[in-house]
N, C-alpha and C positions, 0 to 999 in steps of 0.2 A: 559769954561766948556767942559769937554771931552766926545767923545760918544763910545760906545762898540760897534765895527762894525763886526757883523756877516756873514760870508762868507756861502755862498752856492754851495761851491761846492769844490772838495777835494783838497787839495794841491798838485804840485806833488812832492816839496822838506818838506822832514820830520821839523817839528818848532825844534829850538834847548831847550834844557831842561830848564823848567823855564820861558818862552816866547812865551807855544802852545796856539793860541786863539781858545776860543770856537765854532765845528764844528756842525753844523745841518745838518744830512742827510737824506733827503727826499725821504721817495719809496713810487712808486705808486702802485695806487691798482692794484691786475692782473684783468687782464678784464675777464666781464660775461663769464661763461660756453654757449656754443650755444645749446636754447634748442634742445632735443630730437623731433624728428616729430613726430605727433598724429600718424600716421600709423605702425612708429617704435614698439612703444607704447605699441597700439594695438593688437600688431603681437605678439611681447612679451606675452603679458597677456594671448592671447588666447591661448600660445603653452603651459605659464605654467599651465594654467586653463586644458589643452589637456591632458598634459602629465602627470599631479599630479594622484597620486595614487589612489584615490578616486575616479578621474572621469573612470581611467581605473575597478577599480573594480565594478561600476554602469554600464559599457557599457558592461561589461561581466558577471554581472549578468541577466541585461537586453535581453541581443544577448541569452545566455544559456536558460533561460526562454519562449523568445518564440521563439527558435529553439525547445525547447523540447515538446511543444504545437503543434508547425507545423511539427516536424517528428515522434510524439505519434501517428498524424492522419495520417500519411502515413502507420506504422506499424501496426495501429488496420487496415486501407481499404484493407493491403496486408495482412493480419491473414483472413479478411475477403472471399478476392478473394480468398486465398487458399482453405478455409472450402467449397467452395461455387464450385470451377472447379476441374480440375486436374492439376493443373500447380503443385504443391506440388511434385506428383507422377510426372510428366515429368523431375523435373530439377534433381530428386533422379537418373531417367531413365541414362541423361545425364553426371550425374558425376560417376554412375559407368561404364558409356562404358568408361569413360574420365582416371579413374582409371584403364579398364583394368577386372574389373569383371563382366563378361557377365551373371554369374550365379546371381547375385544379379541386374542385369539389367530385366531377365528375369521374375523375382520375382516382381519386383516393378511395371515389364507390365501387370501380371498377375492381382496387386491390380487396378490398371488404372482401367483393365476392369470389375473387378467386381464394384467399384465405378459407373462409368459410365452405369452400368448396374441397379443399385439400385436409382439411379438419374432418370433412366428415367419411374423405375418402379413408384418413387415417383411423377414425371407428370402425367402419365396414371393416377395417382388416382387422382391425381387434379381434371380429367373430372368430373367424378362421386360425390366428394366431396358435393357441394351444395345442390345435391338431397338427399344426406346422410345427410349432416346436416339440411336442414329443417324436413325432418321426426325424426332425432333427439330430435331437437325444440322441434317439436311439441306432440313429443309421452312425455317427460321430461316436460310440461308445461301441458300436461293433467295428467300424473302422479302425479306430486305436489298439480294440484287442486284438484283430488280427494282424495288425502292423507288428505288435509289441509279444506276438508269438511267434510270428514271423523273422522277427530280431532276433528270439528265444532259439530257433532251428539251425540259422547260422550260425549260432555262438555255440552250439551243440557239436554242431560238425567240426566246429572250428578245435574244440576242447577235447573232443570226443566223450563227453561227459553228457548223459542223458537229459539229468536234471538241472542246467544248464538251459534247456528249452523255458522253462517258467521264471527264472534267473529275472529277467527286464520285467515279467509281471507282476512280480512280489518286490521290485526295486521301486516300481511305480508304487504301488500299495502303501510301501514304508515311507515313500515321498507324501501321498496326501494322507496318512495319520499325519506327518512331522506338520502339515500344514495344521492340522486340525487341532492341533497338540497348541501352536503357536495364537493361533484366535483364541483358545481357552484361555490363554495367560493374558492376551493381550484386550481381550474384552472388555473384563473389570473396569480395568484404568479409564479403556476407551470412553466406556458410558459414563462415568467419572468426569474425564478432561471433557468430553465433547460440546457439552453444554457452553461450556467457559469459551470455549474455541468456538463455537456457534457467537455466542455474545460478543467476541473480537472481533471477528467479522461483521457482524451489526454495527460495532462500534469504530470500525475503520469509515462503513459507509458514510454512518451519520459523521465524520468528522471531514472527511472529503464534501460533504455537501455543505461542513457550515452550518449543517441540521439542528439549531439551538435558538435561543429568543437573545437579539442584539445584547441587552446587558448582561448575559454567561459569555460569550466571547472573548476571545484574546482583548487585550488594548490595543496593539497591530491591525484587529481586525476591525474591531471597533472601530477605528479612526478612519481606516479604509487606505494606509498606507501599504504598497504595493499588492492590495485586491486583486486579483486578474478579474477580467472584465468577460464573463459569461452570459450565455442567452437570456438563463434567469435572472440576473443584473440587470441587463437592457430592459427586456419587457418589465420586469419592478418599477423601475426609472421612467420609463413611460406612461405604464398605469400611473401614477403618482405624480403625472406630470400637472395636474389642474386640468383637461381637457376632460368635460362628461362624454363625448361622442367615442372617443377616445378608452378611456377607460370602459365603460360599459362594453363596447365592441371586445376587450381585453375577456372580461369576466363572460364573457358568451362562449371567448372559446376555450372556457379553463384552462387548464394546465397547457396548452398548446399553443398559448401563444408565443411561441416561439417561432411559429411559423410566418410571421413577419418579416424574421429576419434571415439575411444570407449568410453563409459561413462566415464565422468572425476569423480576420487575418489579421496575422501578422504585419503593419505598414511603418517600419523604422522606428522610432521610438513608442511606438503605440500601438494601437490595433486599428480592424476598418471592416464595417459592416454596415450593410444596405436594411435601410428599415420600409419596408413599404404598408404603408399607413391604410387604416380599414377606409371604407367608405363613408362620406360625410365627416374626415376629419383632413384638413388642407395642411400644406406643408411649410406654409408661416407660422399658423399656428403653433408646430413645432419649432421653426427657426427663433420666434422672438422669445421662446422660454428657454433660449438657454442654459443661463445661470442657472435658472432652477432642475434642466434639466443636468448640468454639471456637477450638482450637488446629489443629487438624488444618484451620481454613478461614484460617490464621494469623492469626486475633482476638482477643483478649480475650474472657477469660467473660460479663463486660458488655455487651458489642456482639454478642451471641448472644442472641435470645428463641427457646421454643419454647414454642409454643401448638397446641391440640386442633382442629381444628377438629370442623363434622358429616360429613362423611366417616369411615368406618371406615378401620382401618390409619391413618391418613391425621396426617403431625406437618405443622407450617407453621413454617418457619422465616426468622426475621426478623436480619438480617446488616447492621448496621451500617457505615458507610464507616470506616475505620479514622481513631481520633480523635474521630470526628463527635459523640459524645455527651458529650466535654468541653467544647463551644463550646454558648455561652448562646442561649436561644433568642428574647431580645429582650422589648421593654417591655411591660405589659399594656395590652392597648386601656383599660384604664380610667384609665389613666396620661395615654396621647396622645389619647385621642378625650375630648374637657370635653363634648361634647354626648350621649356616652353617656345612655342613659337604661333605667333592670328595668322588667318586666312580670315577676310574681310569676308568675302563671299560666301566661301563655303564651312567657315568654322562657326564654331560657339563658345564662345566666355564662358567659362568657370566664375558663375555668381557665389554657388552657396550650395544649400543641399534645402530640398522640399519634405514636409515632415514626414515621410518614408524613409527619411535620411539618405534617398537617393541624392545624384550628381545634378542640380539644377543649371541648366548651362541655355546662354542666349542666344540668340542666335539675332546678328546687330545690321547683317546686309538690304540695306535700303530700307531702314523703319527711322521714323523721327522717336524720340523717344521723351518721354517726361515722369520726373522723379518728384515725389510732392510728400509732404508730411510734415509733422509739430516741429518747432528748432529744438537742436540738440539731439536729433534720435536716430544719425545715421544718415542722413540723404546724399552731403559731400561724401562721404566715403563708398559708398555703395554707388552712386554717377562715376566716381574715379577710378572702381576697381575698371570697372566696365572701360574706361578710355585709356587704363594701363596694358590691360588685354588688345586692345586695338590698337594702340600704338607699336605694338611689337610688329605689326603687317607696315614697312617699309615704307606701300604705296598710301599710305592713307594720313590725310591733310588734317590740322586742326588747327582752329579761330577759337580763341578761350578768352572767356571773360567771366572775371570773378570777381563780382558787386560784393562780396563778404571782405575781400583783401585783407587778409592776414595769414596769408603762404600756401594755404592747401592746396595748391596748382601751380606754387613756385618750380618742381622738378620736373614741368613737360618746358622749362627755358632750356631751347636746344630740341624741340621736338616740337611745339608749337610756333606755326611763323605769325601768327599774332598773339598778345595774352596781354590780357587787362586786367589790374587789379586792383580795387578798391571799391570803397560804397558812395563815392560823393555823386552829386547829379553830372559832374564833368566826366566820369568814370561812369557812368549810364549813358551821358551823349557819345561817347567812343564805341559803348557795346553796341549803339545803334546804328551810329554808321558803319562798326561791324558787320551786323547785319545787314543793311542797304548794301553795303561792298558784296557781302553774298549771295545777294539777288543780282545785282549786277555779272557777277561771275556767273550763275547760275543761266542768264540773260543770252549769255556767250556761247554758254555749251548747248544752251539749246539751238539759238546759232548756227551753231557748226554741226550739231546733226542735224539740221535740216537738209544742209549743204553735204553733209558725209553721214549718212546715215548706221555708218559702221564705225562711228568716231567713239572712242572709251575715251574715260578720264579717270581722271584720280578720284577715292572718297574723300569728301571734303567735309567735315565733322563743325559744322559751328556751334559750341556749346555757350551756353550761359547759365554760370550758377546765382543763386539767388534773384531769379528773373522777376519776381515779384517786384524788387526796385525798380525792375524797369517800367512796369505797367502803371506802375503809381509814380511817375518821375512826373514832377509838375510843372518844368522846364517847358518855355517853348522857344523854336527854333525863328531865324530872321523873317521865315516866311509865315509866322504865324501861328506854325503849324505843330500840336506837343507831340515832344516825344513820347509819352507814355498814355496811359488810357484806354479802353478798348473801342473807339468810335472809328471810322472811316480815314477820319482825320491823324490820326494816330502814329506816329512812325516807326515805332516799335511795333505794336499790334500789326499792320499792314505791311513790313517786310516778313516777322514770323509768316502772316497768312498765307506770303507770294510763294515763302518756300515749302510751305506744307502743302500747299497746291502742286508744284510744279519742280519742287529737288526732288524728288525720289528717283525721277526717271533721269536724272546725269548724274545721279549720286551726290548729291548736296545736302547732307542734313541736317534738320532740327534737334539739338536736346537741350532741354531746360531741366534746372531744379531749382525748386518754388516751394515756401513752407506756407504753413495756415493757409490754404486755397480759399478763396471768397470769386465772387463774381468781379469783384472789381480789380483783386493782383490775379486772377486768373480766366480771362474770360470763355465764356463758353465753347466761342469757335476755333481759338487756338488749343485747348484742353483734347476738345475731340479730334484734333488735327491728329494725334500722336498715334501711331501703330502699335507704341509699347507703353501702357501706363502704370506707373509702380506707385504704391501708397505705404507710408511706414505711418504710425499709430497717427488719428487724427481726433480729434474731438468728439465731434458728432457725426450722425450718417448724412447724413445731408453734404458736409465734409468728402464723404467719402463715396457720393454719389456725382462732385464736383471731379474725384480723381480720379475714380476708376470707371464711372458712368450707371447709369441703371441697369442696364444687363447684368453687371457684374456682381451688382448687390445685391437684386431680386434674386439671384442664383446662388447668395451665398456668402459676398467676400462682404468684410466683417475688421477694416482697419480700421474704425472706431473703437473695433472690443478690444485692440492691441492693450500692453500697458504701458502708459509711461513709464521712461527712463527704464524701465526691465524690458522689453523686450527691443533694446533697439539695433539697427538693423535686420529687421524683421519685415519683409515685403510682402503685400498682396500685390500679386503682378495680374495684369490683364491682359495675355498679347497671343499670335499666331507665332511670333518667333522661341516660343519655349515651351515644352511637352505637359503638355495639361491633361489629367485624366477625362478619358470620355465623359461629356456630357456636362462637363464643370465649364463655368466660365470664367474662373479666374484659379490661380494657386498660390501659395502659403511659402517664404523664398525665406529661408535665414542666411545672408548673406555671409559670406567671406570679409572680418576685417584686415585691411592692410593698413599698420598707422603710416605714420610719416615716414622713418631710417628705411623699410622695408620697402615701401615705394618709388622712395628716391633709387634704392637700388635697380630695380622694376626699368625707371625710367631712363638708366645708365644703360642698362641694354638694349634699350629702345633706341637710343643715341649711338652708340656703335654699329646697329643694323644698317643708320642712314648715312648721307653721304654729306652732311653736316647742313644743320640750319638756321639761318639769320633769325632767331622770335625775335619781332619787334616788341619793344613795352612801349606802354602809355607810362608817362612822366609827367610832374607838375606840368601847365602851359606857361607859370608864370615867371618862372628860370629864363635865363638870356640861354639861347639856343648856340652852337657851334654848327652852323649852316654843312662845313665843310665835311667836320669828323662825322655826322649824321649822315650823308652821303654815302660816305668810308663804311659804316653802320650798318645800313641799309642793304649794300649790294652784297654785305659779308665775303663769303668765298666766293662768290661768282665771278668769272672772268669781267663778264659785262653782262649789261641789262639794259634795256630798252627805257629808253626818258619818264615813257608814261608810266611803268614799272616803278623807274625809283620815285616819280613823283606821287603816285599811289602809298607807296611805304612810305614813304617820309608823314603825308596827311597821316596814315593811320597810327606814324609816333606820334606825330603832334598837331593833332588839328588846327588849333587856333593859330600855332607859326606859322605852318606849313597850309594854308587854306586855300580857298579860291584865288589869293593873288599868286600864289605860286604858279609859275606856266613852265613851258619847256626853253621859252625867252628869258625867264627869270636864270633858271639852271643854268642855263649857258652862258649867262654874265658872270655867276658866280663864277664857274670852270677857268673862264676866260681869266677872271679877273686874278687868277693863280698861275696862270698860266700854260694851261689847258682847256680842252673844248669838246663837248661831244663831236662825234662822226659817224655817218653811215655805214651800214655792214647790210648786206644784201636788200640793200634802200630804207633800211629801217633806222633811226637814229638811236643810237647806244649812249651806252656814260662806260668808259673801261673802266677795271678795276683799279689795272698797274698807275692809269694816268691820276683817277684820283691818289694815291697813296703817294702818285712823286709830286702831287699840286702841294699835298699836308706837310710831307718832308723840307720842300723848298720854302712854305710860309715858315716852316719852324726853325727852319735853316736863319732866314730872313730876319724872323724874332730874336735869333740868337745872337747875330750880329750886330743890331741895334741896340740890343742890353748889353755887348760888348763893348758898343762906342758910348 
């Protein structure tokens, strides 16, 4: 008998195939885990018991709670000592010598002593009091009795019933036991609850004040999400600003420094209080901290303006509701109001609203204007609300040239009698002779008031957006001379300059919009020419000392701090034609957007106000021209027009066709050679309308004959 002999343990040569015996392999177990120590354990359990969420928010509710019970009763005992001495009046004393104002030092000593003087009048009477009030008593306890037996005698006669007479005395009697009956019962309880109802009241103070250490607080509060923005906020934020002169002056006048600042108001989305700063601490100082100091009110840098006011020392700070200047500020009345209607003179454009969320509106009669800031942040739209508003006034003219060309001033076609659109340097030499044309006009009207000193004219609006192209255009002209550049030489630079000197006074104006300002697409002299200068977010201050000037930014305005792409259409304006708080030299302007559908609308009512207008465009020069139908073109609806008229338009379709060989001899070949001619009308030589339109009809007549034969 054979047995199957099982091995325990591995071979170390492989069995050959067919002859492997069967292998059992034995594993052991792994051995126990070593328990954890009870201490380990423990430690654990209580750190997560410690650290879990719950228990922190129990130990800060707990801490907030009765920290706001125990510093409610500090705040009523110190309301109390104030009411009670003069320490009020002394620390007032203290922080205006601290500030620097003796004259209000003086003042608060003067209250001291009338205080102090009516305090002691009010002891003197204390002596005398007890003798006054027992003969009080007692004169008011014989009064009553004889009233109320007096009551007692007519109720007797009335009754005929004798005793009757003491009836109201003993009525009275049973009234005050019932009183005296009712304090017995109600005592107990009283001395009971009143403790607890003392403590609520403590406990309302301290939670009204916030009276707790930052990490018990709410998380709301914590973070400083809808804060309201209090005296003790301000002066915190200040002390803490990094200024030693600053702070120290704070802590001289204890708890009183409050008196820096002026009532905190209300101003549209935010508040607005006057700080006027101690002595030996200047108001840069505060302007370039900011950030820090917008952190320290828990704000954002953005939701922080600081502005100069005319006060000495004196900053004004404007404090945003937290968030509030990410929410839009709604439709332009020129959008929802269709019966809108400009007065060029005496109205003002509906821009936007200023952060009081008041009606920020411009006012546009006889100022050049210039619009400047980063691409992308609003400048075309903000320059166009402003020419959509003006365009609704009939009388008023505009020359448009858009170096960007890609349509945002395609809907003034039919409202502007010239418009230029594109970025090449041939679409910079048209916006130039644009220009030169408007000095020329300009040239006329001065002119003719010389001669009529009572002569008006029309506003004549010359705008150019994207001006930058033109100052950097590196083109020059036959006579040498570039168009672009800021030198003497220059032909753009030196017609802006002619009309910033000298259109105001016939109503000719300048406006440009220009992004990235530098000295070279924006030069100094034309920058400062402008009456109205607007800045949306820019780089650097230097930037933004190129747009708005140094006045305005020593005082304040702050289009560097704007932010990209978030705040755009958001203007620091510098001008006399918009309502600027005293003493500021610039203001804070969230524009009105109008996109494109809504302005085209805008500009359809503008078109019906008028009485129809030929816009010339610029067009390739390098298209074969139709001499005839541009003629046609040209004089649009007018009856007729004077030679040098249409040979004017015609140049400013197309210069290069229409140029210097163009004359009034040329034109009149043409006319001729159709079979018509200009003629004189009150010695002036005309081009009629009807004649060109039957020269067109009879060449097409002509045409059509010959492709018939």
């Amino acid at each position: 008998m054979s047995e199957n002999v099982v091995h325990l343990h591995k071979p170390s040569d492989p069995p050959t195939e067919g002859a492997a015996p069967t292998v059992l392999t034995v594993v052991p177990d792994a051995p126990p885990a070593r328990p954890v120590p009870l201490w380990v354990r423990s430690g654990r359990a209580i750190k997560a018991g410690a650290t879990h969420e719950r228990t922190k928010t129990v130990v800060r509710a707990t801490a907030r709670h009765s920290l706001y019970t125990l510093n409610g009763g500090r705040i009523v005992a110190r309301r109390a000592w104030d009411g009670r001495t003069g320490s009020r009046y002394e620390r007032m004393i203290r922080a205006a010598e601290a500030a620097g104002n003796l004259e209000a030092a003086e003042e608060w000593e003067e209250r001291l002593q009338r205080f102090r003087a009516a305090r002691h009048h009010r002891r003197m009477d204390l002596l005398h009091s007890p003798v006054e009030a027992a003969k009080g008593v007692a004169v008011g306890a014989g009064m009553s009795v004889g009233v109320l037996v007096a009551l007692g005698v007519v109720l007797a006669i009335s009754t005929g019933e004798a005793g009757d007479v003491v009836t109201p005395l003993s009525a009275t009697i049973d009234f005050i036991a019932l009183l005296i009956r009712i304090v017995q019962i109600v005592w107990g309880p009283a001395l009971t609850i009143g403790p607890f109802l003392a403590l609520l009241a403590l406990w309302s103070v301290g939670r009204k004040q916030h009276a707790a250490p930052a990490w018990a607080l709410p998380a709301n509060v914590r973070s400083g999400e809808g804060e309201p923005i209090t005296p003790s906020i301000v002066v915190k934020a200040l002390r803490d600003l990094g200024v030693p002169a600053l702070r120290n002056a704070i802590k001289e006048m204890g708890d009183a420094g409050a008196s820096m600042l002026s009532p905190i108001v209300i101003a549209g989305c935010g508040v607005e209080v006057d700080v006027t700063l101690p002595s030996g601490v200047s108001t840069e100082e505060v302007q370039k901290r900011r950030k820090k100091l917008a952190e320290n009110l828990t704000r954002h840098e953005h939701e922080v303006f600081i502005t100069i006011p005319q006060a000495a020392r004196t900053v004004r700070l404007w404090i945003a509701d937290s968030g509030a200047l990410d929410e839009p500020i709604g439709p332009s009345p020129l959008v929802t109001d269709e019966t809108l209607t400009a007065d060029y003179k005496r109205g003002k454009a509906p821009w936007g609203q200023d952060l009081r969320g008041d009606a920020a509106q411009l006012s546009l009669y006889q100022r050049h204007l210039l619009v400047t800031g980063l691409s992308n942040q609003g400048k075309t739209a903000s320059l166009r609300a402003l020419a959509l508003w003006l365009a609704l006034d009939r009388s008023v003219q505009f020359w448009i040239a858009d170096l960007k060309g890609i349509g945002d001033w395609a809907m003034f076609d039919g409202i502007a009698e010239v418009l230029i659109e594109g970025p090449s340097d041939e679409h910079v030499i048209q916006a130039t002779e644009m220009v030169e044309d408007a000095v020329e006009e300009m040239n006329r009207r001065i002119e003719e008031r010389r001669r009529d000193p009572n002569a008006t004219f029309p506003p004549l609006i010359v705008l150019v957006d994207e001006a930058q192209l033109a100052f950097m255009c590196p083109v020059k002209g036959e006579d040498g001379r570039p168009y672009g550049g800021s030198k003497a030489t220059s032909r753009y630079f030196m017609a802006v300059r002619k009309i910033h000197n000298q259109g105001r006074a016939v109503d000719v104006l300048m406006w440009q919009g220009t992004q990235d300002p530098t000295d070279q697409n924006l030069p100094k002299l034309v920058r400062e020419g402008a009456h109205t200068r607007a800045s949306l977010v820019l780089g650097t201050e230097s930037q933004a000392r190129m747009a708005l000037g140094d006045k305005a930014v020593d005082g304040g305005a702050a289009p560097h701090l704007l932010r990209q792409g978030l705040d755009k259409g958001t203007l620091v304006v510098a001008s006399d034609g918009i309502t600027i708080p005293a003493g500021q030299a610039s203001i804070t302007v969230r524009t009105h957007f109008i996109d494109d559908e809504p302005a085209a609308e805008i500009a359809a009512r503008a078109k019906a106000l008028r009485d129809g207008v030929t816009t010339l465009r610029v067009v390739d020069q390098t298209e074969e021209r139709d001499a005839l139908a541009d003629v046609a073109a040209v004089i649009g609806d007018a009856p007729r027009l004077r030679t040098n008229e249409v040979l004017k338009r015609l140049h400013a379709l197309a210069a290069k066709v229409y140029g210097d060989q163009w004359t009034n001899d040329r034109l009149k070949s043409l006319l001729e050679e159709h079979g018509e001619e200009p003629k004189k009308s009150h010695g002036v030589m005309v081009v009629h309308r009807d004649h060109v339109l039957r020269a067109l009809a009879n060449r097409d007549a002509d045409g059509s004959a010959s492709a018939s034969r």
